[in-house]
C-alpha positions as CSV (number, residue, x, y, z in Angstrom):
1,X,-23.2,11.6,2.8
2,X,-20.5,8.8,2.5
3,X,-17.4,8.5,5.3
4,X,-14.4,7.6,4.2
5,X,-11.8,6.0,6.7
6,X,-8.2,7.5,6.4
7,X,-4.7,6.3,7.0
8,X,-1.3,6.9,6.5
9,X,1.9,4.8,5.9
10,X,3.9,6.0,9.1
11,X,7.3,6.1,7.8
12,X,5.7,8.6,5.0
13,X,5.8,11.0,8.6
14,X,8.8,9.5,10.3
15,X,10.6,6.5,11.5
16,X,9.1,7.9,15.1
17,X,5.9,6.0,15.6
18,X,4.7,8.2,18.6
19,X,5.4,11.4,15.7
20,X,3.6,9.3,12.8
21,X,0.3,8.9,15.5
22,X,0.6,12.2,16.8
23,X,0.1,13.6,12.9
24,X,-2.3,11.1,12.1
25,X,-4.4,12.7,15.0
26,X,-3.5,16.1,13.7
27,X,-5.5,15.7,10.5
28,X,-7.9,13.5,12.1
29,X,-7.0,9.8,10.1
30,X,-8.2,6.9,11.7
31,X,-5.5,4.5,11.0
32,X,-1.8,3.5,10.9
33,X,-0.3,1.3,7.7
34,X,3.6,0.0,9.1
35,X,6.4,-0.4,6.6
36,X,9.2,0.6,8.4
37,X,9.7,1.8,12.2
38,X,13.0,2.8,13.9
39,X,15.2,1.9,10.3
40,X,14.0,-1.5,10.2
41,X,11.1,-3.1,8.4
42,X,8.6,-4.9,10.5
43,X,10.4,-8.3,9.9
44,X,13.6,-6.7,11.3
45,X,12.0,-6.2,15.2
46,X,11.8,-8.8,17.5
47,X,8.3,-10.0,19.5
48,X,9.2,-7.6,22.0
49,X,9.8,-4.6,19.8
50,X,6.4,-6.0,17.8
51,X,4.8,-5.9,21.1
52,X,5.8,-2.7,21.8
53,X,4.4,-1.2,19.2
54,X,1.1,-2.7,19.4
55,X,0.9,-1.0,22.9
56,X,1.7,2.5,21.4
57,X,-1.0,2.8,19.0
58,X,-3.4,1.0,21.4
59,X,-3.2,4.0,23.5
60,X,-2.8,6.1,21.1
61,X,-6.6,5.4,20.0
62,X,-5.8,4.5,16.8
63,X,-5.7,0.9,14.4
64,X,-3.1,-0.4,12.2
65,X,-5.4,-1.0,9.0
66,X,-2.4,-2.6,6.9
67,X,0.8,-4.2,7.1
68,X,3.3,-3.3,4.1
69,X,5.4,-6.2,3.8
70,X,7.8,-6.9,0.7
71,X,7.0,-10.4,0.4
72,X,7.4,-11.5,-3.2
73,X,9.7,-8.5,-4.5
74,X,12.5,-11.2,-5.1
75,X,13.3,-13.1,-8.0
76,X,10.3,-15.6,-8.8
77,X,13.2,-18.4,-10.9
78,X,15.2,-18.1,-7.6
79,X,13.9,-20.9,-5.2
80,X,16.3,-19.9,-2.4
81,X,14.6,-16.3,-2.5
82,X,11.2,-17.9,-2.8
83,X,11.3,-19.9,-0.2
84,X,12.8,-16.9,1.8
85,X,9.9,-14.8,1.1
86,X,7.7,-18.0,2.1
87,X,9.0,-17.8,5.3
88,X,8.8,-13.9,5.3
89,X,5.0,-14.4,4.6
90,X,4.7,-16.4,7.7
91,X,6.5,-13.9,10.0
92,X,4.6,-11.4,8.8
93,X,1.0,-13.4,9.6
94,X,2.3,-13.5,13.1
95,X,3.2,-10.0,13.3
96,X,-0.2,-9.3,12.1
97,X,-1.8,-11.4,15.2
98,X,0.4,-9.3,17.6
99,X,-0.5,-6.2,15.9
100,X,-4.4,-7.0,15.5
101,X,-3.8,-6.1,11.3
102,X,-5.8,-7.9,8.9
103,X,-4.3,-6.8,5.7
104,X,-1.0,-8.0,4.9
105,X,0.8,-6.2,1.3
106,X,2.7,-7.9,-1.4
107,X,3.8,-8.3,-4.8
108,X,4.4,-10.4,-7.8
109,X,8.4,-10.5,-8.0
110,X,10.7,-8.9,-10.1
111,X,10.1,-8.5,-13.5
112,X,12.9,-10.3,-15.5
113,X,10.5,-11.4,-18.7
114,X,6.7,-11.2,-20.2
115,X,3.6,-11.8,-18.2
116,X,2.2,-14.3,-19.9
117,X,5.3,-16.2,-19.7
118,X,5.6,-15.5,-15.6
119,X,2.1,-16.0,-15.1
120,X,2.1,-19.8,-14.2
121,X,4.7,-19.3,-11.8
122,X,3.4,-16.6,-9.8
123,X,0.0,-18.6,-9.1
124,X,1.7,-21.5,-7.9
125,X,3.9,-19.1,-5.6
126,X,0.8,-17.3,-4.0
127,X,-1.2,-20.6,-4.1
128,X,1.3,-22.0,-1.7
129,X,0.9,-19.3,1.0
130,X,-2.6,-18.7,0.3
131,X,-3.8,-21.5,2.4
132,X,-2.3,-19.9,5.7
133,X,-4.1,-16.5,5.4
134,X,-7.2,-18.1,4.6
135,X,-6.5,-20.2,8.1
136,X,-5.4,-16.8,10.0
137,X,-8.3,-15.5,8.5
138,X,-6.2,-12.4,7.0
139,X,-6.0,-11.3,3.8
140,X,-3.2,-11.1,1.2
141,X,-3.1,-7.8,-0.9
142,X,-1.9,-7.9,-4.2
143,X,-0.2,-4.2,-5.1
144,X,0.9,-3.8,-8.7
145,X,4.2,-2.0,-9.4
146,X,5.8,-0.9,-12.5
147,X,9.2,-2.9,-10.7
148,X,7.2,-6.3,-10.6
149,X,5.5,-8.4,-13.0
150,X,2.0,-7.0,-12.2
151,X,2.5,-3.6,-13.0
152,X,-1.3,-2.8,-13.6
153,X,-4.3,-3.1,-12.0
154,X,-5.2,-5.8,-15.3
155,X,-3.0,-8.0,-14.5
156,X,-3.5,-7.9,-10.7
157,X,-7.1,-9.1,-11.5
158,X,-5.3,-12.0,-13.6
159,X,-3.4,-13.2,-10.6
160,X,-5.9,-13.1,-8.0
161,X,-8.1,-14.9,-10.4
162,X,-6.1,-17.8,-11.2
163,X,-5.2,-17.7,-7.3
164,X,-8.8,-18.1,-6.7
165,X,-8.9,-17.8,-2.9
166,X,-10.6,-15.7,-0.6
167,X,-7.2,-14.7,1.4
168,X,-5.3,-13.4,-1.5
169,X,-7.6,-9.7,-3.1
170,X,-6.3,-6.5,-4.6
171,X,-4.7,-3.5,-3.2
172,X,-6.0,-0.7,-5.8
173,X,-2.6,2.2,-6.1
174,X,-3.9,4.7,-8.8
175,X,-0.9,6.3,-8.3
176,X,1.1,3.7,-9.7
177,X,-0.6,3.3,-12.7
178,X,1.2,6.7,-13.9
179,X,4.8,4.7,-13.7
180,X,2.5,1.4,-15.8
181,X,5.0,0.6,-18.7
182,X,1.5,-0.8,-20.4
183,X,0.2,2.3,-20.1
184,X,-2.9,1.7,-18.5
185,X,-5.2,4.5,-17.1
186,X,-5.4,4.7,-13.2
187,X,-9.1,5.8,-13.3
188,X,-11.9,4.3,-14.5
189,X,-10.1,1.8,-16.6
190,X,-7.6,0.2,-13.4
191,X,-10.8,0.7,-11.0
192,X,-12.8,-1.4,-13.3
193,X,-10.3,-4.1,-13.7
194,X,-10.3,-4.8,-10.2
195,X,-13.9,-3.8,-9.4
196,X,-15.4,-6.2,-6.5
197,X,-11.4,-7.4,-5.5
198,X,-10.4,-4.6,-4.2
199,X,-9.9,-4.7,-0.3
200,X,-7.6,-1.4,0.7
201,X,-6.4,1.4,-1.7
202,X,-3.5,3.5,-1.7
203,X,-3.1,7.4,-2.3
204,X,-0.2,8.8,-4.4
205,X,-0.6,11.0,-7.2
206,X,2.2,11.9,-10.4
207,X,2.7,13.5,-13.6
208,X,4.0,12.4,-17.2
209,X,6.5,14.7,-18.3
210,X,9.2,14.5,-21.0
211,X,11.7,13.6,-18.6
212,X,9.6,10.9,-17.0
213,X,7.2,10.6,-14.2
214,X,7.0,13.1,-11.1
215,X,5.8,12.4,-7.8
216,X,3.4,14.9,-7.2
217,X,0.9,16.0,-4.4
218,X,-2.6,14.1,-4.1
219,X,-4.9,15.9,-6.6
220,X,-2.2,18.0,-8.3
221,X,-1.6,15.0,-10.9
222,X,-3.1,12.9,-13.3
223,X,-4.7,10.8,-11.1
224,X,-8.7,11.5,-12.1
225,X,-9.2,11.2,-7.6
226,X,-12.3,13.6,-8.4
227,X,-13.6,10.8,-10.0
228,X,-12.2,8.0,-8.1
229,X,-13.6,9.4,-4.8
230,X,-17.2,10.1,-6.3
231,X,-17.2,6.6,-7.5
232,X,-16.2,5.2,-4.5
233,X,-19.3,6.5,-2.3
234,X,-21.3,5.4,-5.1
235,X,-20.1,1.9,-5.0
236,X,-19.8,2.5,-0.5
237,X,-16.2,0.9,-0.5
238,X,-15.7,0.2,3.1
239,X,-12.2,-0.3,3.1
240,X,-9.5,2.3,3.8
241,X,-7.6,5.2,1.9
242,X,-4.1,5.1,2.8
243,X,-1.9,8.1,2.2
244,X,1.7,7.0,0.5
245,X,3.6,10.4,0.3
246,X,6.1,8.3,-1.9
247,X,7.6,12.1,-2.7
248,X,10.0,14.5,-1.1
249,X,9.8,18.7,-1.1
250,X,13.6,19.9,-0.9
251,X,15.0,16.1,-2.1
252,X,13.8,13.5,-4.8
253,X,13.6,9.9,-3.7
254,X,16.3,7.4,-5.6
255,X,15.2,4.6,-8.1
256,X,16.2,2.4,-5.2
257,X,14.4,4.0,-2.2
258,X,11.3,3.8,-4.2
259,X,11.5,-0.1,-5.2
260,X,12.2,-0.9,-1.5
261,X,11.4,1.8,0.7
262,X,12.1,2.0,4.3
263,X,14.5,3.7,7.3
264,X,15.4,6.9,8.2
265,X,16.9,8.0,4.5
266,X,13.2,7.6,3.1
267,X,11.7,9.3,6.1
268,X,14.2,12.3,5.6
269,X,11.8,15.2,4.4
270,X,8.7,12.7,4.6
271,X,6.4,15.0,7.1
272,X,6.4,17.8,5.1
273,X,5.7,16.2,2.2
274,X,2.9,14.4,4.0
275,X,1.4,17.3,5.2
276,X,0.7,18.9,2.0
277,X,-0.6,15.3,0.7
278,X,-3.2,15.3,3.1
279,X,-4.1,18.5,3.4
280,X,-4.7,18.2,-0.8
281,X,-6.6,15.3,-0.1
282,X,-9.1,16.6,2.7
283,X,-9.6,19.3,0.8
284,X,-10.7,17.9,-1.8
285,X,-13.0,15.2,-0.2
286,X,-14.7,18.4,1.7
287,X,-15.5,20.3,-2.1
288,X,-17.0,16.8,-3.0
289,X,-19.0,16.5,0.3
290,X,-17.9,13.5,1.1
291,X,-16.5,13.1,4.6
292,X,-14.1,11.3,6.6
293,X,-14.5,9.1,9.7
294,X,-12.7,11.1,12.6
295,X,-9.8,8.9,13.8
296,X,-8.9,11.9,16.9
């Protein structure tokens, strides 16, 4: 039988660390991902804060399995942003030291005109930071958006291909395949594009609908995660399944809260939400009998 290892993004629970490891331990997850934590993003806290935290989830019993950093969601024919978000990706590689994180997240900046035609830009971009993971010895993941230039899963594999380093891999969201403006089809055909690159995965689930795309619970959209899941044990991914609610019960999210989410507005109605996610998800991972490593 194949073990999964579980996470969740915290402020998907709350802006409350010691609330976000207290449900993680609830439902039994083994790990934390950090976007956000008392209404700022990680970037926002000093060392001490940083520091802080790191000694909250080491008693807690728990790990930080991801850091969920915005680096890159600028504009790419900006150089004063670039460089910015240069400097971002640095501060974030020391956060991950203090935090004992491996996995840093980010992007492919905003999309302002075709691939193709952004392409050569964004490799020299990620090329430039590249070099300082591989040196931490972390790892850059690569999330596609429908926001950013790689919206898909294809063109993920493009980027970390022409990047061609061992630092900068893919971050798998079949979730956010369902907001793809290409269209592409979360599972098997975005699995298979990124098939042997793929070093963490998000959870989110949606459905099409006239009116547009609707944030749903895991395994109540069109996310084939029946499939995904079975696949997964087959091909004994040893990374982790992180839960991103990215969905509200009594609200909806805003266009904005969902390009940059973080602070207390995003975590407003977030534990709810997250508890029916998860309880979806073990559910379903127990009717495949597949099971989870106990994080509790």
């Amino acid at each position: 039988m194949r073990s999964f290892r579980l996470g969740i993004v915290t402020d998907e629970v709350s802006q409350d660390l010691q609330e976000a490891t207290r449900f993680a331990h609830q439902y039994g997850l083994e790990a934390l991902e950090l976007r956000s934590v008392n209404d700022k993003l990680l970037h926002q806290l000093d060392d001490e804060a940083i520091d802080g935290i790191a000694s909250l989830v080491r008693r807690s019993g728990l790990s930080i399995c991801a850091l969920s950093a915005p680096i890159f969601k600028c504009e790419l024919d900006d150089p004063t942003e670039v460089e910015r978000h240069i400097v971002l990706a640095h501060r974030y590689i020391d956060i991950a030291g203090r935090l004992d994180a491996r996995l840093i997240r980010g992007f492919s900046f905003w999309a302002k005109s075709p691939f193709e035609e952004a392409l050569p830009g964004i490799v020299r971009r990620l090329k430039r930071i590249a070099p300082s993971f591989e040196q931490a010895g972390l790892t850059f993941v690569l999330e596609f958006d429908p926001s950013v230039y790689a919206s898909n899963a294809r063109k993920v594999r493009r980027i970390i291909d022409e990047v061609d380093s061992p630092a900068v891999q893919a971050l798998y969201d079949p979730g956010n395949d369902l907001w793809d403006p290409d269209g592409e089809l979360p599972y098997p055909d975005g699995y298979e594009f990124l098939k042997g690159r793929i070093r963490h995965i998000h959870l989110k689930d949606a459905v099409k609908t006239e009116a547009g795309v609707e944030a749903i619970a895991i395994g109540r959209g069109q996310v084939d995660y029946e499939g995904l899941f079975q696949r997964l044990a087959e091909d004994r991914y040893e990374g982790f399944l992180v839960v991103e609610t990215h969905y509200r019960l009594r609200s909806k999210l805003t266009e904005e809260q969902l390009k940059r989410p973080m602070g207390l507005s995003f975590s407003d109605g977030g534990r709810e939400a997250s508890e029916e996610c998860v309880s979806h998800l073990l559910a379903m991972l127990r009717e495949l009998d597949l099971e989870i490593k106990d994080g509790r």
